[in-house]
C-alpha positions in Angstrom: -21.9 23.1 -31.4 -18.6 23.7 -29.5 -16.2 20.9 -29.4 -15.2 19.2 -26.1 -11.2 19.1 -26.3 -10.5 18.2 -22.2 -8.1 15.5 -22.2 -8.9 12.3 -20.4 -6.6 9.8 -19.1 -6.5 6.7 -19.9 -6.6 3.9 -17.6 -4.5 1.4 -19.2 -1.1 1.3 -21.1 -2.4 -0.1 -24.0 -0.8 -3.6 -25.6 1.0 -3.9 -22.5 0.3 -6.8 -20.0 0.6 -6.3 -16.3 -1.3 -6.2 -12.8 -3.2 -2.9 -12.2 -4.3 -3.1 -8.7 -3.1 -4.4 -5.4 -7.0 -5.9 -4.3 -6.4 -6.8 -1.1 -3.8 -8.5 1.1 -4.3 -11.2 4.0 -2.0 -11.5 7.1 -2.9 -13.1 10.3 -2.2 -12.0 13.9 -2.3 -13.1 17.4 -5.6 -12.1 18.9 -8.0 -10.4 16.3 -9.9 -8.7 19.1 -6.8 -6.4 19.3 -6.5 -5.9 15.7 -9.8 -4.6 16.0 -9.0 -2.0 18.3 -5.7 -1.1 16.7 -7.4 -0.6 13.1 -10.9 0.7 13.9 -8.9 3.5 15.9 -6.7 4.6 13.3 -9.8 5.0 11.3 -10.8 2.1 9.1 -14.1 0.2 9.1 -13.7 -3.1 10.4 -16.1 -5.8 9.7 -16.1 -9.5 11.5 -16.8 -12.1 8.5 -16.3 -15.5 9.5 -13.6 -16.4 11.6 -11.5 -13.2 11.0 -11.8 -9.4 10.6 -11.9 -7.4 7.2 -10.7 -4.1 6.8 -12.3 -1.3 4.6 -12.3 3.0 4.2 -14.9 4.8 5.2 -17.9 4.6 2.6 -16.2 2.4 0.4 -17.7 -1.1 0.6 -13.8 -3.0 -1.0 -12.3 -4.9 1.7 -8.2 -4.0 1.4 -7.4 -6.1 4.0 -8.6 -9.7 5.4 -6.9 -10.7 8.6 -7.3 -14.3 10.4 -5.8 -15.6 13.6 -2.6 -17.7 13.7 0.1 -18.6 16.0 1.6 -15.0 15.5 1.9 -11.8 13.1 2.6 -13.0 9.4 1.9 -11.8 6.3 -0.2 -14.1 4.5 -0.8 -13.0 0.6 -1.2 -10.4 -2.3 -4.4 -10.6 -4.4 -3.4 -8.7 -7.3 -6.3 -7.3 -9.9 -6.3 -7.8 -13.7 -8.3 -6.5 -17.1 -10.6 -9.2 -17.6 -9.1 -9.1 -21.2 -6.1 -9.6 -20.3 -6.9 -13.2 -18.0 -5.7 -15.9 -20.9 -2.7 -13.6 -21.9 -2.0 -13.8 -18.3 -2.2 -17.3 -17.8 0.2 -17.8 -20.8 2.4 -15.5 -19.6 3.2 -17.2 -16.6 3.7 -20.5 -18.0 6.2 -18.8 -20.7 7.8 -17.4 -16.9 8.5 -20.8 -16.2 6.1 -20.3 -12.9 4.5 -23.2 -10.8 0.8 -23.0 -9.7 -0.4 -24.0 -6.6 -3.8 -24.1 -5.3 -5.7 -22.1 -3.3 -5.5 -21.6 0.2 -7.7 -24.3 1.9 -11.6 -23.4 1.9 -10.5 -20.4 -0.6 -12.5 -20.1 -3.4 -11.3 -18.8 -6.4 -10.9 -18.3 -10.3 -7.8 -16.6 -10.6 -4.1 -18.0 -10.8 -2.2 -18.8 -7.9 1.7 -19.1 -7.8 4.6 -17.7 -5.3 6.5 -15.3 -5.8 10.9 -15.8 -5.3 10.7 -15.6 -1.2 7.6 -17.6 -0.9 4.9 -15.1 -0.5 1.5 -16.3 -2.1 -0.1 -14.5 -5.0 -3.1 -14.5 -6.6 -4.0 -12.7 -9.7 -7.9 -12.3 -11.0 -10.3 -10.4 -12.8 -10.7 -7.2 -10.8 -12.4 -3.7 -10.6 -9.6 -1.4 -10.9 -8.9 0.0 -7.3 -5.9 2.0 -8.0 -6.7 5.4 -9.1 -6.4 7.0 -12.1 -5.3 10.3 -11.6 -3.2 12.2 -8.6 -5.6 11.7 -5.6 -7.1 15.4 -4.3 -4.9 16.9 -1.5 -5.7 20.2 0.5 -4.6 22.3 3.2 -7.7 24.3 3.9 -6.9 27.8 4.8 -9.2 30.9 5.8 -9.1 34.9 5.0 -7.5 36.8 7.5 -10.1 37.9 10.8 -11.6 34.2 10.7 -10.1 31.4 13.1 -8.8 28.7 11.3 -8.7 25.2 13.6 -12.0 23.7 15.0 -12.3 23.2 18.4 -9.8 19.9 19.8 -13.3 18.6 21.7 -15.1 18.9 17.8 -11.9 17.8 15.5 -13.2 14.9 13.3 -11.4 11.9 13.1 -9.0 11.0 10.1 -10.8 8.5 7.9 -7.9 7.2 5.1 -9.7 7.0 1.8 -7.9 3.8 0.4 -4.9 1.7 0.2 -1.9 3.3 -1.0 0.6 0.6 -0.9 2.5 -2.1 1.0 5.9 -2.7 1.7 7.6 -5.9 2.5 11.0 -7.5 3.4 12.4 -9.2 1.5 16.6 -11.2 1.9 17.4 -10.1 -1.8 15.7 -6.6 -3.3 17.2 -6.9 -6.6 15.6 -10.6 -6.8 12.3 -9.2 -5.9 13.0 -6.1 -8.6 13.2 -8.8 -11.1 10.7 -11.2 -10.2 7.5 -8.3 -9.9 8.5 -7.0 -13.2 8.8 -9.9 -14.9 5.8 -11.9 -13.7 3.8 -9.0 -12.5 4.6 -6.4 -15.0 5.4 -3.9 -12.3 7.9 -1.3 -13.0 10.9 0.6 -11.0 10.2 4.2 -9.7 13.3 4.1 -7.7 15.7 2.0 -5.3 18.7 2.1 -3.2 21.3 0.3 -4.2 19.9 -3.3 -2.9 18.7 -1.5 0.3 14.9 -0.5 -0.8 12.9 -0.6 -3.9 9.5 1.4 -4.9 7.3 -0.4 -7.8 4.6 1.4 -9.7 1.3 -0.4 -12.1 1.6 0.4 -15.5 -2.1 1.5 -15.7 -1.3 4.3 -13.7 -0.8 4.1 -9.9 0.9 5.8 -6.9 4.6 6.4 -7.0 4.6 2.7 -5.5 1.9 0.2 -4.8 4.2 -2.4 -4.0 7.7 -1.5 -1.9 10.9 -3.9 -0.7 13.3 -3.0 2.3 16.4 -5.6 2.6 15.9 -8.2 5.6 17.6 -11.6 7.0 13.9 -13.2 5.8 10.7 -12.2 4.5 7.8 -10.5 6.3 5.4 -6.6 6.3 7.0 -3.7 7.4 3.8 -1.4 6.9 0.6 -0.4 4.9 0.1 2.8 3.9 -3.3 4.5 3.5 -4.2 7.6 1.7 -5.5 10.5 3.9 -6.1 14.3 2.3 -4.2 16.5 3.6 -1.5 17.0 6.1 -3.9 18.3 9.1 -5.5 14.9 8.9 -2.3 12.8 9.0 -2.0 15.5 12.9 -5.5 14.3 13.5 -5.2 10.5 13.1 -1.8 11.0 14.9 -3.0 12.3 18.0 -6.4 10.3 17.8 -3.7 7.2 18.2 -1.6 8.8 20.5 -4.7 9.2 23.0 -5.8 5.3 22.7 -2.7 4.6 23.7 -0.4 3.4 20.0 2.5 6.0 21.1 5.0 4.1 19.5 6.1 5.1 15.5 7.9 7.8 12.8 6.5 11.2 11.7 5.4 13.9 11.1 7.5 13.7 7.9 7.8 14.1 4.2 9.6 11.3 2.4 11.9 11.7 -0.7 11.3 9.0 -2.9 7.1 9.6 -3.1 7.2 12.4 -1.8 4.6 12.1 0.5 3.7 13.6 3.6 3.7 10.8 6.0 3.1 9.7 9.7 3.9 6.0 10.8 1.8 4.2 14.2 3.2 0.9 15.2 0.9 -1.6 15.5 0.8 -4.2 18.5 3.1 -6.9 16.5 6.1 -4.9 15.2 4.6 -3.9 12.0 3.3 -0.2 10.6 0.1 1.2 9.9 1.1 4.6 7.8 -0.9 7.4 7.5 0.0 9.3 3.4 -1.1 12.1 1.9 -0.3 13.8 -1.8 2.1 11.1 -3.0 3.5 11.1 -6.7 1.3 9.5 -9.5 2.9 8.0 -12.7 -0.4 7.9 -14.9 -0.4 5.2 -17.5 1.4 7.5 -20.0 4.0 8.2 -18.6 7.6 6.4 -18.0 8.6 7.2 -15.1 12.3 7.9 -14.6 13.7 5.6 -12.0 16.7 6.5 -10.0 19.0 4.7 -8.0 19.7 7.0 -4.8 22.7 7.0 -2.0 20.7 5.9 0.9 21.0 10.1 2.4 18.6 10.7 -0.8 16.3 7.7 -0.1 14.0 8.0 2.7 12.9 11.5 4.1 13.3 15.4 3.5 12.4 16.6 6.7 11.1 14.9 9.9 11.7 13.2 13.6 15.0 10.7 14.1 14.3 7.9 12.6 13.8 5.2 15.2 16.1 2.8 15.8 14.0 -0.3 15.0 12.1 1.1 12.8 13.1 -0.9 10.3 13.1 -4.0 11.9 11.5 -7.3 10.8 9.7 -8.5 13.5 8.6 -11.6 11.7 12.1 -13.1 11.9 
């Protein structure tokens, strides 16, 4: 009998207590019927359920986004997954945090805690299936032997269909606060900052280089989402699938420094970013990540466009 000696991963950091997900986020807008538009053509399945729109990958049946309709574009809440063993440590932790809970969002049903975190933004924390992956995500740049063309037809070029949520960034009046208060609470864990400019957070179970960003504001509000994509050909193809329905507006192509993903930005009709990501850094569960503190020349991309001149604006001011 031969011995099977490949190594497998593990998918927590054990004796350590901390969120291991980001489930799904809620925000409303304006006028769902263009939120429809804007995500279904950048790719995502959008589903009507009840008086608002969920948003889910291709194949994948997890909604990673609910969106309702309000007065204007806000950011609503994080609904943060948990080891169901880890629920009553959890629920002493945050008392021993010194953090207030607060009920559910009217007509919101659910088991997990609720709090806020230290600009206001709701959270909820529950027993969750682990959405985050648990190793590096596959990227590719398919290629072909010399005397075969390469690139499919433009009238028979599929469509980019992200695979998942990557992360989310938010503004926020006081990064080092936020730093502090997602660590803490959360048990999320610096990859990098700048200075009190911007801030990438990690999971400790092993996640993307960030599931969770800040960027320094006057108030609070979403800057983007960021969905996983394979390669970089299909961060060109969701790009110019965009371009063509009319969402001209954003940043990329590009390769970012702290990430180090390949990246392309569309702004959506309210301000705000949807991004497309491919082959970002992963900091499995064992491993510490060394977190930097970078000048801001070192913080944001390699290579790429101008950055735009609002592009990191806070429309929700």
């Amino acid at each position: 009998m031969t011995a099977n000696h490949e190594f497998i991963a593990p998918t927590r950091r054990p004796g350590e207590l901390g969120i291991h997900s980001i489930d799904h986020c809620h925000m409303v807008v304006p006028d769902l019927k263009i939120a429809h538009n804007f995500y279904d053509s950048f790719g995502l399945d959008v589903a009507e359920v009840g008086n608002g729109l969920a948003l889910q990958t291709h194949g994948n049946a997890h909604t990673w986004i609910k969106i309702g309709e309000g007065s204007r574009k806000q950011f609503g809440y994080f609904s943060f997954g948990i080891f169901e063993e880890d629920f009553t440590s959890f629920g002493k932790h945050l008392q021993d945090c010194g953090v207030q809970r607060i009920d559910p969002p009217k007509g919101f049903d659910s088991m997990g805690y609720w709090f806020r975190d230290q600009d206001g933004n709701a959270i909820e924390v529950k027993i969750g299936p682990k959405t985050t992956p648990n190793a590096k995500s596959s990227f590719s740049e398919p290629s072909v032997p010399a005397g075969v063309r390469g690139a499919p037809y433009r009238s028979a070029a599929p469509r980019a269909r992200p695979r998942r949520l990557s992360h989310v960034l938010l503004f926020t009046p006081d990064v080092l606060r936020a730093i502090d208060f997602y660590s803490r609470v959360l048990g999320l864990r610096l990859s990098d900052q700048s200075g009190d400019v911007i801030a990438f957070m990690h999971g400790i179970h092993g996640s993307d280089h960030h599931l969770v960003a800040f960027a320094k504001s006057d108030a609070p509000g979403h800057h983007h989402y960021s969905w996983d994509v394979g390669s970089v050909s299909e961060i060109g193809l969701g790009a110019m699938f965009m371009l063509e329905k009319g969402y001209s507006r954003g940043w990329g192509l590009g390769r970012h420094v702290l990430g180090s993903n390949f990246f392309h930005y569309v702004r959506d009709p309210w301000g705000s970013f949807c991004e497309y990501s491919a082959d970002i850094d992963f900091v499995p569960a064992s491993c510490d990540w060394p977190s930097g503190d970078h000048p801001a020349h070192d913080s944001l991309y390699v290579w790429g466009p101008n950055l735009p001149d609002d592009f990191i604006q806070n429309f929700e001011i």
